[in-house]
C-alpha positions as CSV (number, residue, x, y, z in Angstrom):
1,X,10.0,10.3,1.3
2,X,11.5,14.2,0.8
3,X,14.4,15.2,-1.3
4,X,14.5,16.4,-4.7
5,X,11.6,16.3,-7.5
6,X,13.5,13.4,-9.3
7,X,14.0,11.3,-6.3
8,X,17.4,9.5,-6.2
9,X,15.4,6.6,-3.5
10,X,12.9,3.8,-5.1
11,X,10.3,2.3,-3.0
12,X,8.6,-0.9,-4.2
13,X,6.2,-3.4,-2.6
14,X,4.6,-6.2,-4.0
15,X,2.0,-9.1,-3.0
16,X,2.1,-12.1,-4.7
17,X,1.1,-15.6,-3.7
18,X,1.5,-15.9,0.0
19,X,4.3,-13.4,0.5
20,X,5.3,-10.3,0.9
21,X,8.1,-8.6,-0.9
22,X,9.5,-5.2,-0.2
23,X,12.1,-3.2,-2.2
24,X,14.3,0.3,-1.4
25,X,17.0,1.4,-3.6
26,X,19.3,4.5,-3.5
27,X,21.2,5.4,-6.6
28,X,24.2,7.0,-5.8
29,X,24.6,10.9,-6.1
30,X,21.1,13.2,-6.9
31,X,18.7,14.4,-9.2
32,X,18.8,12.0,-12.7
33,X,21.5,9.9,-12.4
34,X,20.4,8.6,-9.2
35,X,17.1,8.7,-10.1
36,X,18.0,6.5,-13.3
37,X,20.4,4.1,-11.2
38,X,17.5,3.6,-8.5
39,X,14.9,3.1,-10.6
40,X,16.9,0.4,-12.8
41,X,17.9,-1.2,-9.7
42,X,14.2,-1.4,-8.5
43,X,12.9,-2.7,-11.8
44,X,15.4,-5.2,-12.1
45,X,14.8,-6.4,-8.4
46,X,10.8,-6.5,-8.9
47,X,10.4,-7.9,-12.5
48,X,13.1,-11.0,-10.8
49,X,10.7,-11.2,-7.7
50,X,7.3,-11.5,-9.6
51,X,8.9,-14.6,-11.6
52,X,9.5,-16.0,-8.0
53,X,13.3,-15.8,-8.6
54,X,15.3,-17.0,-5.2
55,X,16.5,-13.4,-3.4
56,X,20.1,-14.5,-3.3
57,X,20.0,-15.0,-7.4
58,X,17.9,-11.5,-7.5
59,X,21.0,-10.0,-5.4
60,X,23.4,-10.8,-7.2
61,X,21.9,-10.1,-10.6
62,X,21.7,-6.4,-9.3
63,X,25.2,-6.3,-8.2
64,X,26.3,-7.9,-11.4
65,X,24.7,-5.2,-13.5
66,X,25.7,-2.4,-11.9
67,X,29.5,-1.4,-11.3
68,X,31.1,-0.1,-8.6
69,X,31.9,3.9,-8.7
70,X,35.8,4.3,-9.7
71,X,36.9,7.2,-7.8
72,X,34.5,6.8,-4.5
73,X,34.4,2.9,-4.7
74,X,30.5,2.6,-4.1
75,X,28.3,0.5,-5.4
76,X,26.0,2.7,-8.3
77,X,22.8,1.9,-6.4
78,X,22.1,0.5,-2.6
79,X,19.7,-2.0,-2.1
80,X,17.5,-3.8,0.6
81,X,15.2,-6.0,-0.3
82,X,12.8,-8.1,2.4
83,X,10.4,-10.9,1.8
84,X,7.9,-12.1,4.4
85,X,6.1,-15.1,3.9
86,X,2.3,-14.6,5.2
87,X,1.2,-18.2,5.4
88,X,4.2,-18.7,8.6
89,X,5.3,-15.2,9.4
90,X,8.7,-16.0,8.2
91,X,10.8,-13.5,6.9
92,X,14.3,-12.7,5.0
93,X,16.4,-9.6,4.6
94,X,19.3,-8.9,2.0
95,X,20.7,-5.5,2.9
96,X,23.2,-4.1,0.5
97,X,24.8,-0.9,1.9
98,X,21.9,0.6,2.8
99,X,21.6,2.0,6.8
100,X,20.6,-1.2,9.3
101,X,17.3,-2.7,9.7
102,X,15.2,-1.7,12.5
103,X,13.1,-4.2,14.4
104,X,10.5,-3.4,17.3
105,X,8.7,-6.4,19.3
106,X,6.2,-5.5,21.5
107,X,6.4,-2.2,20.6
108,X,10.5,-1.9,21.6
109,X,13.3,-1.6,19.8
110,X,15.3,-4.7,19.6
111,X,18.3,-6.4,18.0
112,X,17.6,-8.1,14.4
113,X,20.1,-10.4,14.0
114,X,21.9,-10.7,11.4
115,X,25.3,-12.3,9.1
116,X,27.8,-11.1,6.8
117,X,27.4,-13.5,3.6
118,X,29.1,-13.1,0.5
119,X,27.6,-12.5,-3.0
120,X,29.4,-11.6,-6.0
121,X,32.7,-10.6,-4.3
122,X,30.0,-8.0,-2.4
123,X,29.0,-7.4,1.2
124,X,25.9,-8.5,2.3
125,X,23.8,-8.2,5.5
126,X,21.3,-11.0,5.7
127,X,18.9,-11.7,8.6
128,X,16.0,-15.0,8.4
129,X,13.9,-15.9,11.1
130,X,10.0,-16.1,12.2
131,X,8.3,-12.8,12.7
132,X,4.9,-12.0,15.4
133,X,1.9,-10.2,14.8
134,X,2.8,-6.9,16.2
135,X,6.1,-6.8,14.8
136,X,7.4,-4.1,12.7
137,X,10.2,-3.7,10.2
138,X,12.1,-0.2,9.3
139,X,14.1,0.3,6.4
140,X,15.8,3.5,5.0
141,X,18.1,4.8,2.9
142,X,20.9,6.5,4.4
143,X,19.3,10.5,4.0
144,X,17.4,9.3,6.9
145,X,20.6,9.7,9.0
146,X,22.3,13.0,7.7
147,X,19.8,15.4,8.6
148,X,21.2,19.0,10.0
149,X,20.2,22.4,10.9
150,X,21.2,24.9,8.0
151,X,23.1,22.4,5.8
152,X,24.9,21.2,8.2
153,X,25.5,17.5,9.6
154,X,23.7,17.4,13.3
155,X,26.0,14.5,14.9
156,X,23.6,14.3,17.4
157,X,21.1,12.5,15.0
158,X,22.0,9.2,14.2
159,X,20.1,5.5,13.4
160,X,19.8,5.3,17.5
161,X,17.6,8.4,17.8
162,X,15.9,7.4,14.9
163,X,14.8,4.3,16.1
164,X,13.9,5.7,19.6
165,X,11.5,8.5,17.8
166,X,10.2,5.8,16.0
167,X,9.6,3.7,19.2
168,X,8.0,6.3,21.2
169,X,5.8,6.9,18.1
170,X,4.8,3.5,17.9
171,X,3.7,3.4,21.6
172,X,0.9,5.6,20.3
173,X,0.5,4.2,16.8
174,X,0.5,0.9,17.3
175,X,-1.9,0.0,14.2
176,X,-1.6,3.4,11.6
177,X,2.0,2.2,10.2
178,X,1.2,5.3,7.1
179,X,0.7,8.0,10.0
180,X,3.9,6.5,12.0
181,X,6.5,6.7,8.6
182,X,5.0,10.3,7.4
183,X,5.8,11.6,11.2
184,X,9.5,10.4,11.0
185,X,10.3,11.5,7.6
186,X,8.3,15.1,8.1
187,X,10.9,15.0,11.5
188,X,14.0,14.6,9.7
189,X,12.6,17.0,6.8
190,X,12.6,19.5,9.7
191,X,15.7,18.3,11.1
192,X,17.1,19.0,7.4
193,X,15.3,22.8,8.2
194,X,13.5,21.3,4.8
195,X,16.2,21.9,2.7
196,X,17.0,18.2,2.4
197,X,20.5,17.4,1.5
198,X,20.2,14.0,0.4
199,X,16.8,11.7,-0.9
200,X,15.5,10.6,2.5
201,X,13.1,7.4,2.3
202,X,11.2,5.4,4.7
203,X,9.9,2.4,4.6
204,X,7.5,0.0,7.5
205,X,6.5,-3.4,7.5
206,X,3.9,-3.8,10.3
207,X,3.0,-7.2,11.3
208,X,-1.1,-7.8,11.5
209,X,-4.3,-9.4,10.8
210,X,-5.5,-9.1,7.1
211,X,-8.1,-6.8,6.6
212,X,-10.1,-7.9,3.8
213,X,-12.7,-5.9,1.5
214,X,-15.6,-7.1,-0.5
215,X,-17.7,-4.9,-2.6
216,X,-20.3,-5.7,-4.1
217,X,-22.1,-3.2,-7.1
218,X,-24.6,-3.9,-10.0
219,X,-26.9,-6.5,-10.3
220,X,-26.3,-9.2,-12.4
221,X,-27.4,-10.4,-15.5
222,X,-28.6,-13.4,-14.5
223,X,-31.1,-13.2,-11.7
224,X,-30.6,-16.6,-10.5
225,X,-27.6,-15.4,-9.1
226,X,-29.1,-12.6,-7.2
227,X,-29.3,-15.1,-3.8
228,X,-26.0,-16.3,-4.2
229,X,-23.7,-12.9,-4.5
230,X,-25.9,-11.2,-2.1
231,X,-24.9,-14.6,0.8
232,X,-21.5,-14.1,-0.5
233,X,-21.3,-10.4,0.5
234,X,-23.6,-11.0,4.1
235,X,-21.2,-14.2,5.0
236,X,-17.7,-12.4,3.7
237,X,-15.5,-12.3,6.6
238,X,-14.3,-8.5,6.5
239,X,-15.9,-4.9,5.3
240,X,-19.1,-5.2,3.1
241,X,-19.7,-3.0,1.4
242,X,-22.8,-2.2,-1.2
243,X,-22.7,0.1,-3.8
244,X,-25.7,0.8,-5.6
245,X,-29.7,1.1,-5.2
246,X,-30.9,-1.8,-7.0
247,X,-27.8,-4.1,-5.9
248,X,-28.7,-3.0,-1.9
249,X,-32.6,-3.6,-2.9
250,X,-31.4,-7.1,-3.5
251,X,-29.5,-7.9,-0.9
252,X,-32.1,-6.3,1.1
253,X,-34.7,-8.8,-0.2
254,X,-32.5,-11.7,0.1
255,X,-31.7,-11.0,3.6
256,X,-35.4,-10.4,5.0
257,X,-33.7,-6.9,5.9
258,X,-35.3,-3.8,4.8
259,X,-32.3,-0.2,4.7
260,X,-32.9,3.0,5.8
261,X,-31.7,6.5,3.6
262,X,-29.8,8.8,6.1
263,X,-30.8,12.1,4.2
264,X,-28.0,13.6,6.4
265,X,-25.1,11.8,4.9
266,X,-25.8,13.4,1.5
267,X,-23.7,16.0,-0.6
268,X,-23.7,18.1,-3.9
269,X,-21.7,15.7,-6.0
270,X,-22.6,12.4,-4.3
271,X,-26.1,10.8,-3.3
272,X,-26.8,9.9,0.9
273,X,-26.0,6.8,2.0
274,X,-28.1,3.6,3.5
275,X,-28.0,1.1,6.2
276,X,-28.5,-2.7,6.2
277,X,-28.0,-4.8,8.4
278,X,-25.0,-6.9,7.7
279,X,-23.8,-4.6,5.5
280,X,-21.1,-2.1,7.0
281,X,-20.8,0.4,4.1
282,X,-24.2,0.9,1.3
283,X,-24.1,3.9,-0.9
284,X,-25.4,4.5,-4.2
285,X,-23.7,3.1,-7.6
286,X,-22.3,4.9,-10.3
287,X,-21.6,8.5,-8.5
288,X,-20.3,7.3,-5.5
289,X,-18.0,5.2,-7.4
290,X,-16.8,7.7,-9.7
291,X,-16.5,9.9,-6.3
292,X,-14.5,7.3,-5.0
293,X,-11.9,6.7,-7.8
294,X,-11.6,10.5,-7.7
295,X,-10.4,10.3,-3.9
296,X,-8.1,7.5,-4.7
297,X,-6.3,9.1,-7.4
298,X,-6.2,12.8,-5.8
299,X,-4.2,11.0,-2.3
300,X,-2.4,9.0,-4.5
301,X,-3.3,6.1,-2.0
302,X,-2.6,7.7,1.5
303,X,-6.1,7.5,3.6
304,X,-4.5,10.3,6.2
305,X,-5.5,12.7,3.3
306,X,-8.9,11.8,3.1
307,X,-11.2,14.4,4.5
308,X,-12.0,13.8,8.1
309,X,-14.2,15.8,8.7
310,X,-17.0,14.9,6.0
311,X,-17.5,11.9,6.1
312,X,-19.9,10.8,3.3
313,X,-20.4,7.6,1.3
314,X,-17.2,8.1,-1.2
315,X,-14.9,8.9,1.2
316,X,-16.1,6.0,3.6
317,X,-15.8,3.5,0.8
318,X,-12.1,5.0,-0.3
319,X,-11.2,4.6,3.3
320,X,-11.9,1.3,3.6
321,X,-10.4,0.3,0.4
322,X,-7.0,2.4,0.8
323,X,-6.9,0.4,4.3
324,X,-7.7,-2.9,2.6
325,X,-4.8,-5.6,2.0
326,X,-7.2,-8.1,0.0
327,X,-10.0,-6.4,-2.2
328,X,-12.9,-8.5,-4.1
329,X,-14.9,-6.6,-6.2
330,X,-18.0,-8.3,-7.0
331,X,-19.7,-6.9,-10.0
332,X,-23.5,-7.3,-11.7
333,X,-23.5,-5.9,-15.8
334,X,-26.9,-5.7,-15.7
335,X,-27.4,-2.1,-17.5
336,X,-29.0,0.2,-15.8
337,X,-31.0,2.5,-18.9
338,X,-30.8,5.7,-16.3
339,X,-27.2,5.7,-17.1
340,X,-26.5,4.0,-20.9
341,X,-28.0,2.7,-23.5
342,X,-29.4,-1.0,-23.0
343,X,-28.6,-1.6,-26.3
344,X,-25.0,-1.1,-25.7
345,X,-22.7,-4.6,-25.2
346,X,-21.6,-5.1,-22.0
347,X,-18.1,-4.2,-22.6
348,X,-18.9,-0.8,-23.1
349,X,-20.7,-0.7,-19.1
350,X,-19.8,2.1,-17.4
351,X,-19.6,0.2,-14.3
352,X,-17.8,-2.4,-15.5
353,X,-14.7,0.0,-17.1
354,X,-15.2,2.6,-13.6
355,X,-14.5,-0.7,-11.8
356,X,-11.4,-1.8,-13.7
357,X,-10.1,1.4,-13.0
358,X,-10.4,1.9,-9.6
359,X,-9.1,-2.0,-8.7
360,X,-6.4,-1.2,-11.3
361,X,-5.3,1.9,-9.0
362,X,-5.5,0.1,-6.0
363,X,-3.6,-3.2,-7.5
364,X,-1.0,-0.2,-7.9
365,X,-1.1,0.9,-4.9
366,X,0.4,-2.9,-3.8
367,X,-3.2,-4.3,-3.0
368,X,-4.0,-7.8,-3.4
369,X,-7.1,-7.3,-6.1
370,X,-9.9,-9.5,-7.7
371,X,-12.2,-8.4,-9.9
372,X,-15.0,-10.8,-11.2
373,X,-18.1,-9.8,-13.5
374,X,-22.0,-11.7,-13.5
């Protein structure tokens, strides 16, 4: 996304149940009024979808609150919204003014179809069908399309070229969606010499396996339950990950494995990481942790800004967690006296409250989080 500070283009996407919903609106104009008009139209569209509200009564709610511009006779604010349901791969688009839907199967561009339907007296694009893994959805608003050298509208760039850069980008990044959208609008930011003339926002919707997270930090208060979260994390289907001496001691134990300190991944500010078998990711507790919410907030959920260079244990664990659709966060209130007071209730655990923040971030950041405390 480039433009202006106060972005006239809203982005929203949203997990809930078995679906997948995805919203971009474009308020008419710049700066605060479009920015206002976007955001009311995005709010309206996402509080609608998270009551499970049918798309075509969520349409034309929008289009019923918002009049139509007077002198220009545009809608206030653009809209497309797109819904993909995970459990069969099925998938509907409303599009509302904004630029056309691209669609690439097997890597190719190739024709979405779609039909004119008609909702409150309105225009609408609409498109249903069965989607494949592999597939990818592109969505924009239309400052995408009016990029030009100096100020000035290049006819030679159009939604055709687009989607072709897009395709040859997609040859060679089949799987990083984040990296593929921040090349194309970085290209039309210097296609608009960065002087952007209009918001410009891109959104993808790539079509693949869940990649699933469990971590699993702080031993819990009842022992008995030592065996049973430590199979849980060993048997999860996805990254493990173990943060925390005492809790990788016990899975450790439980698993007839013994870890190993690799002195080399050590830093300053946070403690060397371990290996276990069965365990893909084992760092300390507490630092680490506090490390890793850092990392989260400071990308503001975009892994490609993680260092690359040094990897140590926070920046392993924020990496797999920023690449994460479905997060479980498994965590023991057992109080570790190196860190607090015993005495303390358990509310006040400075794991426990680190840990609400960082799945509160990522449950932000459009992730599908759990958090449970023993």
């Amino acid at each position: 996304m480039v433009g202006e500070e106060l972005c006239g283009d809203q982005v929203r996407v949203i997990n809930s149940g078995n679906k997948t919903r995805a919203v971009l609106c474009d308020g008419l104009g710049h700066g605060v009024k479009a920015n206002i008009l976007a955001t009311l139209s995005s709010e309206i569209i996402i509080n609608l979808l998270r009551e499970d509200v049918p798309l075509p009564e969520v349409f034309e709610t929008v289009i019923g609150t918002l009049p139509v511009d007077k002198e220009l006779n545009l809608a206030y604010a653009t809209s497309t919204m797109i819904e993909i349901d995970r459990s069969d791969l099925t998938y509907k688009v409303y599009n509302f003014d904004n630029p056309p839907i691209l669609f690439y199967r097997k890597r190719k561009l190739e024709f979405l179809p779609f039909r004119q339907i008609l909702l409150m007296d309105r225009n609408v694009q609409y498109s249903e069908g069965a989607l494949e893994r592999g597939d990818l959805l592109i969505t924009m608003s239309d400052g995408m399309l009016q990029a030009g050298i100096g100020g000035v509208l290049n006819p030679n760039w159009d939604v055709n070229r687009l989607g072709a850069y897009v395709e040859e980008l997609f040859q060679y990044l089949p799987v990083n969606l984040r990296l593929l959208v921040d090349k194309t609008v970085a290209h039309v930011n210097q296609l608009y010499d960065r002087k952007p003339a209009d918001d410009a926002s891109l959104l993808g919707l790539l079509v693949r396996a869940k990649q699933g997270v469990m971590l699993f930090t702080g031993p819990p208060v009842n022992p008995d339950q030592d065996r049973s979260l430590s199979q849980r994390i060993l048997k999860f289907e996805g990254t493990r990950i173990v943060c925390g001496g005492t809790t990788g001691n016990i899975v450790a134990r439980e698993s007839g494995h013994s870890g190993a300190i690799d002195p080399d991944t050590a830093r300053l500010d946070v403690p060397p990481m371990s290996s276990l078998p069965g365990v893909d990711i084992l760092t300390e507790g507490i630092l680490t942790l506090s490390s890793v919410l850092e990392w989260i907030e400071a990308t503001h959920g975009n892994p490609n800004l993680l260092p690359t260079k040094d990897k140590n244990g926070a920046v392993l664990v924020a990496e797999a967690l920023l690449d994460a659709d479905e997060i479980t966060l498994v965590v023991g209130l057992k109080v570790n006296p190196a860190y607090q007071n015993p005495d303390l209730p358990l509310s006040m655990s400075i794991r426990k409250n680190l840990m609400e923040k960082i799945a509160d971030r990522l449950a932000e950041l459009g992730k599908v989080v759990s958090i449970e405390f023993h």
